[in-house]
C-alpha positions as CSV (number, residue, x, y, z in Angstrom):
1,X,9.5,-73.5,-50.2
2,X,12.3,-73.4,-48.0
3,X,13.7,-75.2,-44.4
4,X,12.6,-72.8,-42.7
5,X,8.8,-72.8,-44.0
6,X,8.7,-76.9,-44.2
7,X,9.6,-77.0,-40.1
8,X,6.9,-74.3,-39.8
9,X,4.5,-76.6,-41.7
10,X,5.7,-79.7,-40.3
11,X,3.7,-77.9,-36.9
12,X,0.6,-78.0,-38.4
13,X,0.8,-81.2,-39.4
14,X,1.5,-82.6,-36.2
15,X,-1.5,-81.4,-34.4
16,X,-3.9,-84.2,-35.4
17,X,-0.9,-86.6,-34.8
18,X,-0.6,-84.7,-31.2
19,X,-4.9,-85.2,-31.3
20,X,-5.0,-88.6,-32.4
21,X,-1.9,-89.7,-30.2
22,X,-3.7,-88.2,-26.9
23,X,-7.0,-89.9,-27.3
24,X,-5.9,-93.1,-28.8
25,X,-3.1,-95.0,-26.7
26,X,-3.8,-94.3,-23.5
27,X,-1.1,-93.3,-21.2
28,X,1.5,-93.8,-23.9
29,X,-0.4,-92.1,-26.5
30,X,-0.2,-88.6,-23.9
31,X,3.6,-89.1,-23.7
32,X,3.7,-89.5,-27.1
33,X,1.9,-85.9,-27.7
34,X,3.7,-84.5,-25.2
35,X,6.8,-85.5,-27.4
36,X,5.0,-84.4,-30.5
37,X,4.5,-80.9,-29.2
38,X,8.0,-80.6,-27.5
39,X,9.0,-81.4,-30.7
40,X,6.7,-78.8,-31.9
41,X,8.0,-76.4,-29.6
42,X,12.0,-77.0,-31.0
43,X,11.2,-76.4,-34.4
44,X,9.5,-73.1,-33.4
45,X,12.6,-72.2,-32.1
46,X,14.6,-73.5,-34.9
47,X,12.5,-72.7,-38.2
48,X,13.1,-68.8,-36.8
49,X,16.5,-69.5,-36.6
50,X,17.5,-70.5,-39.5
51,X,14.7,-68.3,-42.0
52,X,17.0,-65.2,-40.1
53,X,20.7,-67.1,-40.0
54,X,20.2,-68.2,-43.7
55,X,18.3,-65.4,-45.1
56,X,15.4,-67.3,-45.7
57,X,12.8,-65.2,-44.3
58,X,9.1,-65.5,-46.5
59,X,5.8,-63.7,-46.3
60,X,4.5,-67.2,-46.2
61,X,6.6,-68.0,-43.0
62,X,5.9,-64.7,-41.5
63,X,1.8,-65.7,-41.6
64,X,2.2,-69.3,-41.0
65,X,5.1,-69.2,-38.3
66,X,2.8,-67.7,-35.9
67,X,-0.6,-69.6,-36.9
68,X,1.1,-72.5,-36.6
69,X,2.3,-71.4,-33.0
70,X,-1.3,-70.2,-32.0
71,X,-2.9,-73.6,-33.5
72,X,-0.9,-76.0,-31.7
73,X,-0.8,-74.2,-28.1
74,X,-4.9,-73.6,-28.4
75,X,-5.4,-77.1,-29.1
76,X,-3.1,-78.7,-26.9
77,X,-4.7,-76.3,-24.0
78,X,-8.1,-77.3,-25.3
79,X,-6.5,-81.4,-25.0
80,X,-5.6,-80.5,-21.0
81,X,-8.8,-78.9,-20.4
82,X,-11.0,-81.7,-21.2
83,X,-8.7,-84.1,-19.9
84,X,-8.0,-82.7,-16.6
85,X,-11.6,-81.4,-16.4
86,X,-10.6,-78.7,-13.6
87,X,-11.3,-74.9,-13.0
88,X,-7.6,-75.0,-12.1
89,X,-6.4,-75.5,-15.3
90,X,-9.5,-73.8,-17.3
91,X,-8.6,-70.7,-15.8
92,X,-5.2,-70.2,-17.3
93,X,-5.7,-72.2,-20.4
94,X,-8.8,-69.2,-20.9
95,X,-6.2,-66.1,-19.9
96,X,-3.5,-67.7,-22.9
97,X,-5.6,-68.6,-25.5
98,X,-8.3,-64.9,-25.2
99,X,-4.9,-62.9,-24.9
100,X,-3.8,-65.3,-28.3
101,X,-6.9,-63.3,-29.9
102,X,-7.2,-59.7,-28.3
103,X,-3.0,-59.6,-30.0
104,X,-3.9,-61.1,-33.5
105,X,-6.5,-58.9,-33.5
106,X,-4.4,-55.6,-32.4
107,X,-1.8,-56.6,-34.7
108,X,-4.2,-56.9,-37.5
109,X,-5.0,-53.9,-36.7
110,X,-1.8,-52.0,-36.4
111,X,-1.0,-53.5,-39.3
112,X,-4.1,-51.9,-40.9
113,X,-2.3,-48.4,-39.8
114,X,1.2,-49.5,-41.4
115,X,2.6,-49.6,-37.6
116,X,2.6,-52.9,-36.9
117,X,6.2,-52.5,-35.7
118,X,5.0,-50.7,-32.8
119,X,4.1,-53.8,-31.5
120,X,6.8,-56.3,-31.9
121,X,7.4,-59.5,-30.2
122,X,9.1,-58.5,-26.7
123,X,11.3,-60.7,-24.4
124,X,8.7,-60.7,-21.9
125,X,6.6,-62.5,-24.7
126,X,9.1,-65.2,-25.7
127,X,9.6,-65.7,-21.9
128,X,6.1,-66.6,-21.7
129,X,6.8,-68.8,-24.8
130,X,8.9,-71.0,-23.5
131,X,7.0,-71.1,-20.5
132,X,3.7,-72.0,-22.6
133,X,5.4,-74.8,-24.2
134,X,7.0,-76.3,-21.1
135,X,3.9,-76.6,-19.1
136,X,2.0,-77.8,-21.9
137,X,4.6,-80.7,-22.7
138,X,4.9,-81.2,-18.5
139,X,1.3,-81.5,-17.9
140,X,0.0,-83.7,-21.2
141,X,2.8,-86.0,-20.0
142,X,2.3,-86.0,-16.0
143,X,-0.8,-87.8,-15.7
144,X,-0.9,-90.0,-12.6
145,X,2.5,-88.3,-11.4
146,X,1.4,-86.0,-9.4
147,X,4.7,-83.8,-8.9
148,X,4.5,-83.3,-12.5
149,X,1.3,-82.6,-12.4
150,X,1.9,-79.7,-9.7
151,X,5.1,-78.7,-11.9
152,X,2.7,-78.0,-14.8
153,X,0.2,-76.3,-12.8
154,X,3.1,-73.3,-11.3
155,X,4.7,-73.3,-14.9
156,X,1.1,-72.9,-16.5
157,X,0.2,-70.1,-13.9
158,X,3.5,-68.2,-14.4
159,X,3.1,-68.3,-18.2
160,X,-0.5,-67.1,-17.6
161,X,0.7,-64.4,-15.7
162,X,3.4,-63.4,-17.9
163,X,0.7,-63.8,-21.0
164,X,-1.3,-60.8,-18.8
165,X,1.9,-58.8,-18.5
166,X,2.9,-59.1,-22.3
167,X,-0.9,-58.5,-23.6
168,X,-0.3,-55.3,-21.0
169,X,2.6,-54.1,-22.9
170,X,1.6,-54.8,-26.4
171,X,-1.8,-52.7,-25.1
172,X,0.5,-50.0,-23.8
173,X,2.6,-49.9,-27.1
174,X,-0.8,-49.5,-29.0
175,X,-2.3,-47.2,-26.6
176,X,-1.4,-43.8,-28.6
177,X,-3.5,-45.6,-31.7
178,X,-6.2,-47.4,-30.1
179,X,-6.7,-43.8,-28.4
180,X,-6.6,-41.4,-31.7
181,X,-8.9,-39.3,-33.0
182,X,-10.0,-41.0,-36.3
């Protein structure tokens, strides 16, 4: 067990402090997950980092790093959804989280065929990222304000757009294999 993997685990283990925070306190309580997944958000950043600046990469961060990343967004989406109760924000919250599961499952799968590097995380990917993570942390903090809340919603779409665009490349990139002749 090293940094690197403890930050990545230290995720996980704030989503039902994230969960419990947004249902419990009220207004507070959704500033205080907001926090929580911000905080989320930096050590996803950071645990990548360091496992590459310190030579500290792990099979076990490898899987966890991005089940961790997958768990948190899907349940802080699935948080906004109920709590905003709006097509507005199901609609994008559905595009991020089915494109989440059509590229685990493609990777799986390319890794099945020992070319799982053909599809590699892209820039386009950690744009949408970051973008992910911001809206989420905007819009579980903006209730009542409602230029947040309209700064979440054009974040949230962009991300959702950019989450079409990067499932588009990784579907490209995979395209020669998903096409073969088995």
């Amino acid at each position: 067990m090293n940094l690197p993997n403890i930050l990545t685990l230290s995720r996980i283990l704030m989503i039902p402090l994230m969960v419990i925070s947004f249902y419990w306190f009220g207004q507070d309580g959704k500033v205080g997950a907001a926090i929580l997944f911000a905080l989320a958000a930096v050590t996803d950043w950071f645990d990548g980092y360091l496992a590459r600046r310190l030579n500290q990469t792990t099979p076990l961060g490898a899987f966890l790093d991005p089940v961790a990343d997958k768990l948190i967004v899907a349940v802080a989406l699935v948080l906004l959804v109920e709590s905003f109760s709006s097509m507005w924000l199901t609609i994008p919250a559905s595009i991020i989280v089915g494109r989440e599961i059509v590229i685990s499952a493609l990777r799986e799968w390319m890794a099945e065929l020992g070319k799982r590097a053909n599809i590699a995380v892209s820039y386009v990917g950690k744009v949408k990222t970051a973008l992910q993570m911001a809206s989420i942390t905007i819009l579980m903090a903006s209730e009542g304000h409602q230029l947040l809340v309209q700064a979440g919603y054009i974040t949230l779409y962009l991300a959702a757009v950019l989450t079409i665009w990067s499932m588009l490349v990784y579907l490209r990139a995979a395209w020669p294999e998903l096409r073969a002749k088995a």
